[in-house]
C-alpha positions in Angstrom: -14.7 12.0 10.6 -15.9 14.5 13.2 -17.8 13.4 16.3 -20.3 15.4 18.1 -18.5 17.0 20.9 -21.2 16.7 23.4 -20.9 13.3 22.9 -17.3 13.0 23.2 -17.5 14.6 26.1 -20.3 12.8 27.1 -22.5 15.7 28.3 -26.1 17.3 27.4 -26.3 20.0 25.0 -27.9 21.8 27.8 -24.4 21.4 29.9 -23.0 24.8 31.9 -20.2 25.9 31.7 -19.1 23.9 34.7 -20.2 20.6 33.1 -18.4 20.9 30.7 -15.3 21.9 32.6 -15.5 18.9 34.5 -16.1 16.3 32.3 -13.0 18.0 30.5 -11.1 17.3 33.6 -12.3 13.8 33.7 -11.4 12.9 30.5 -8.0 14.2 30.5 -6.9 12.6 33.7 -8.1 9.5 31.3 -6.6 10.2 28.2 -3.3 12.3 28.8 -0.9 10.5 26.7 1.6 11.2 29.6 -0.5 9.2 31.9 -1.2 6.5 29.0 2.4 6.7 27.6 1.8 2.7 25.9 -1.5 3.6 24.9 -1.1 4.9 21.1 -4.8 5.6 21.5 -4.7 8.2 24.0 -3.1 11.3 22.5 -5.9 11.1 19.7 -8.7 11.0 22.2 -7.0 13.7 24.5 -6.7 15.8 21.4 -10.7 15.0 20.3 -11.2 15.8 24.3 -9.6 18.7 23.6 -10.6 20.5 20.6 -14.4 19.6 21.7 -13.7 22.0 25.1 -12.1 24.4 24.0 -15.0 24.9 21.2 -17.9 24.6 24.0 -16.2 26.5 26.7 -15.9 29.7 24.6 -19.7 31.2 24.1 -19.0 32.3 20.8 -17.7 29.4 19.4 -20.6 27.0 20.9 -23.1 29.2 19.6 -21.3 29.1 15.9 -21.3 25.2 16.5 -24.2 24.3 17.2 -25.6 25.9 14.3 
């Protein structure tokens, strides 16, 4: 099941570029799996974390998204 991404990374749909850079950052200080190495949970959210960036950071491939 796919989540929004704005929600995963918990951000407006009106978030810069830099919003979304950061909360990026946040969340993978908080879910690296190396930092969370007993937490089975963690590589699964750093990868949703993840793929939701690197789909809004690129202009591209937020505009194709959010269609």
């Amino acid at each position: 099941m796919r989540f929004c991404y704005y929600k995963i990374l918990g951000i407006s749909i009106r978030a810069s570029q830099d919003e979304i850079r950061s909360a990026f950052r946040l969340l993978a200080l908080r879910w690296h799996p190396d930092r969370n190495p007993e937490d089975p949970q963690a590589s699964e959210r750093f990868r949703e974390a993840l793929e939701a960036y690197e789909t809004l950071i690129t202009p591209a491939r937020r505009s194709r998204y959010d269609r």
